[in-house]
N, C-alpha and C positions, 0 to 999 in steps of 0.2 A: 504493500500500500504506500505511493507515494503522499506525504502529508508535506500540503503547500503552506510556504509560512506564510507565519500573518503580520501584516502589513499595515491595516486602515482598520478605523476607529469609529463608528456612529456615534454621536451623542445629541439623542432625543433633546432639544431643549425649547420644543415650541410650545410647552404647555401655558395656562397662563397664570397658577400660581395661586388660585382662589381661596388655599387656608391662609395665605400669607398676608390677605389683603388687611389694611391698606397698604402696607407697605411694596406690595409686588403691583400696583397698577401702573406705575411707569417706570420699575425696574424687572428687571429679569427677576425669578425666584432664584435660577443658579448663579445669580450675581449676589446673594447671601454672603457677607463674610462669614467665616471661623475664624475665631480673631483676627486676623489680619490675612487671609486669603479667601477670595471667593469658592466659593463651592464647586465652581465649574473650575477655578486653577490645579484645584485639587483631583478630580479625577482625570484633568491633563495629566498633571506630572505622574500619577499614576501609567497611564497610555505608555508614556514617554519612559518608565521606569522598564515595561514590559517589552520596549523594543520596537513600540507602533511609532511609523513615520510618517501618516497620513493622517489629520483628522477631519471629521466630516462633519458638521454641524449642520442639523436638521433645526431649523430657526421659526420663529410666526412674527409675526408684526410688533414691535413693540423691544426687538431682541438686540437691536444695536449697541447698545453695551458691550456686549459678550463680543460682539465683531473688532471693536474698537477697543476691547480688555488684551486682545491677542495683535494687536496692531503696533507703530508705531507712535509714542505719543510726543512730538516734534516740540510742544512749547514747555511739555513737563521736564524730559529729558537736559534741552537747554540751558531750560534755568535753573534745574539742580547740578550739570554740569560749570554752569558760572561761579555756584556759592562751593565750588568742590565737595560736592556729595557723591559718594559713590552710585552707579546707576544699575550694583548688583541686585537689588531688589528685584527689578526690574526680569531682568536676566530670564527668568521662567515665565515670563509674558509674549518675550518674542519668538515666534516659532518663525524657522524658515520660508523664504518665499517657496510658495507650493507646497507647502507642509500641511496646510490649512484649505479646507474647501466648505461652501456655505450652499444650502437649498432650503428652499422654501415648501414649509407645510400650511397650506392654505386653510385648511381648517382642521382644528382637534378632533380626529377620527379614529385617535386610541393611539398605543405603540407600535402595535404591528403598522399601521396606517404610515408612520411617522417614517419607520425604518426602513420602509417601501419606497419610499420620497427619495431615498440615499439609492436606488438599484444601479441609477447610470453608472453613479463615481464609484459605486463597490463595483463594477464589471463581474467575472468571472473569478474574483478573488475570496480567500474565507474571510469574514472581516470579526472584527467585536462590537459590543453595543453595552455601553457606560451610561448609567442612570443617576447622573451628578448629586442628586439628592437622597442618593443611599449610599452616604458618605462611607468609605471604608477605611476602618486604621488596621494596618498589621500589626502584630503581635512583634513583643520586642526582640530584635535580631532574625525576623522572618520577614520572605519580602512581601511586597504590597499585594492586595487582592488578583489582581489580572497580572500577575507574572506568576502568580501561584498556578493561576489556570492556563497559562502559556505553555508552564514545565508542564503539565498533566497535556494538555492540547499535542503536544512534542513527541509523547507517549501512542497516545490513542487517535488521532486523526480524529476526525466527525465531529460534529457538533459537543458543545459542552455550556452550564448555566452554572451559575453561582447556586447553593443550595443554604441553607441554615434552619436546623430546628428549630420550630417555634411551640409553644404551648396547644396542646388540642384547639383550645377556645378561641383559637385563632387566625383556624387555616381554614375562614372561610372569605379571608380579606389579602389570601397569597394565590400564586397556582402551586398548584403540589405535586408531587414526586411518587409514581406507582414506582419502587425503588427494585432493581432485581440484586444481582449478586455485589458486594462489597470488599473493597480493596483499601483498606486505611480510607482515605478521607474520599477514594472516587467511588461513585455509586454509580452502576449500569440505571439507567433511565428504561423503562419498561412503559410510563404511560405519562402523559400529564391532564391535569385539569386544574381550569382557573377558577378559581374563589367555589370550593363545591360547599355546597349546603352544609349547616353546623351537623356532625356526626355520620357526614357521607366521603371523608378524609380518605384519601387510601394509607396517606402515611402522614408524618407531622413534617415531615423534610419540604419547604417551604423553596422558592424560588425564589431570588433576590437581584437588585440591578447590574447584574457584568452577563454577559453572555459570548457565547465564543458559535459561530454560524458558518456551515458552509452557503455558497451565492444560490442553492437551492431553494433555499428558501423564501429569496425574494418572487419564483413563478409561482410557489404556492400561495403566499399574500395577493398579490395577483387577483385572486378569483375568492380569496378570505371572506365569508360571509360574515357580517356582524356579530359578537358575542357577548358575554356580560358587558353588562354598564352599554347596550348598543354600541361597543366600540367594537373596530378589527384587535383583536389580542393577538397579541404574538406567541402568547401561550398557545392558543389552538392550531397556528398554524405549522409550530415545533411538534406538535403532537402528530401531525398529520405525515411527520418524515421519520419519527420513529418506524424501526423496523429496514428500509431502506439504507441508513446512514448511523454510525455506531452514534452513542448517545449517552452522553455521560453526565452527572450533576458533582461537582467538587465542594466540600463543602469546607468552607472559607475560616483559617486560622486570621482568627484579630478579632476585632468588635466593628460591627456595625450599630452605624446611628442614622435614623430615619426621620432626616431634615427636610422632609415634606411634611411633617406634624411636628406645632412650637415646640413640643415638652423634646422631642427627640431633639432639636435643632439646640435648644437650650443647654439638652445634654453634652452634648459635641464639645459645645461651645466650652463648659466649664472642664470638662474632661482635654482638651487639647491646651487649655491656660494653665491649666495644670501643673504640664509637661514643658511649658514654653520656657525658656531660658531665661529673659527677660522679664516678664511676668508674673511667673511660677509661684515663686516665692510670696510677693503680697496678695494672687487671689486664695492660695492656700490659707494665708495668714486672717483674712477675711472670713473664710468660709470657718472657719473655729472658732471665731468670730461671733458669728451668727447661732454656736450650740448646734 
């Protein structure tokens, strides 16, 4: 089995952000900082950690932020160059020319819908698909989410999805994992279903935002009929290539934080201030603080 590397990146970011409001009506939601990066820089340098040279930005109206966060910024650079400020910060904003590619999702008609938008620029290549707001930290001295799944990708060719336990009472708000034989952290994929009914779970191993696709799956979205929530899911339409194409779900060393709802977004936030070098120390000092 030849297994073609992987190259390009999707990153759904046309959504429009409706737990967030007010604050997401004229910003991006993955323009959220974590302290002091956006949310969308974060599962860049992620991409960028795993080897991807290509990113793809699936955009909606409203998104130029995010186009202009990855750009050059001519009068900022300038004039911190004048006051001699270093412009390393910067440094993980600027992707190379052609590095970066933008399309347009006319209207919100689910993920599958979103990453179907992406078929021209993915060609005939396997690409990933990064779900900016299911922020991922690795665990310490393990690498980042999508390089975990790169090595496993490297292994087994076909398709692969970020997996994580969640509590029964739960999986009816994930897609979930008919789970077959198991290998340390890779599970052979045997079925999926998205958001199934409270107590109709096949398993509690949940679905979560990194996914690793071969380009087949863009002719099955294609002719995707609507599913939950009236969106095209991308859930349904991975289901529909199981059998066909090996299928695996990796289930992910670190912590996820699910910065599409405040409390997760909150969480993140104090959990990476934490850790921060510069800050660590007084929000620590604070929060003992508070009892």
């Amino acid at each position: 089995m030849v297994i073609k590397p992987l190259r390009k990146a999707v990153f759904p970011v046309g959504g429009l952000g409706t737990r967030f409001l007010p604050a997401t009506k004229a910003m991006p939601k993955e323009m959220l900082p974590v302290v002091d990066r956006p949310l969308i820089q974060y599962a860049v340098d992620e991409a960028i950690e795993a080897g991807i040279e290509q990113m793809i930005f699936v955009t909606g109206r409203g998104k130029s932020a995010i186009e202009d966060h990855f750009d050059i910024a001519y009068e900022l650079e300038t004039t911190m160059i004048a006051r001699g400020k270093s412009l390393d910060l910067l440094h993980q904003t600027r992707l190379a020319p052609g590095a970066v590619a933008y399309v347009r999702q006319q209207e919100p008609m689910g993920l599958g819908h979103a990453v179907w938008c992406a078929r021209d620029i993915v060609g005939d290549e396997p690409f990933a698909v990064l779900l900016a707001d299911d922020f991922m930290v690795g665990a310490l001295g393990q690498p980042g989410c999508l390089k975990q799944m790169v090595e496993a990708y490297n292994r087994t060719g076909g398709n692969l999805i970020c997996a994580q336990e969640v509590p029964a009472e739960q999986t009816d708000k994930y897609g979930i994992v008919t789970p077959g034989a198991r290998d340390g952290a890779l599970t052979e994929v045997r079925g999926l279903v998205e958001k199934p009914k409270a107590g109709t779970a096949p398993s509690n191993l949940a679905v979560i935002g990194r996914y690793i696709l071969q380009p087949e799956v863009m002719r099955v979205l294609e002719t995707q009929e609507k599913g939950a929530g009236g969106e095209i899911q991308l859930t349904d339409a991975m289901a529909r290539m199981i059998g066909d194409q090996p299928f695996h779900a990796v289930t992910f060393t670190g912590t996820r934080y699910d910065c599409g709802d405040k409390a997760g977004f909150v969480q993140a936030t104090i959990a990476l201030a934490l850790q921060h070098g510069e800050i660590g120390p007084k929000i620590r000092a604070f929060l003992e603080a508070q009892g």
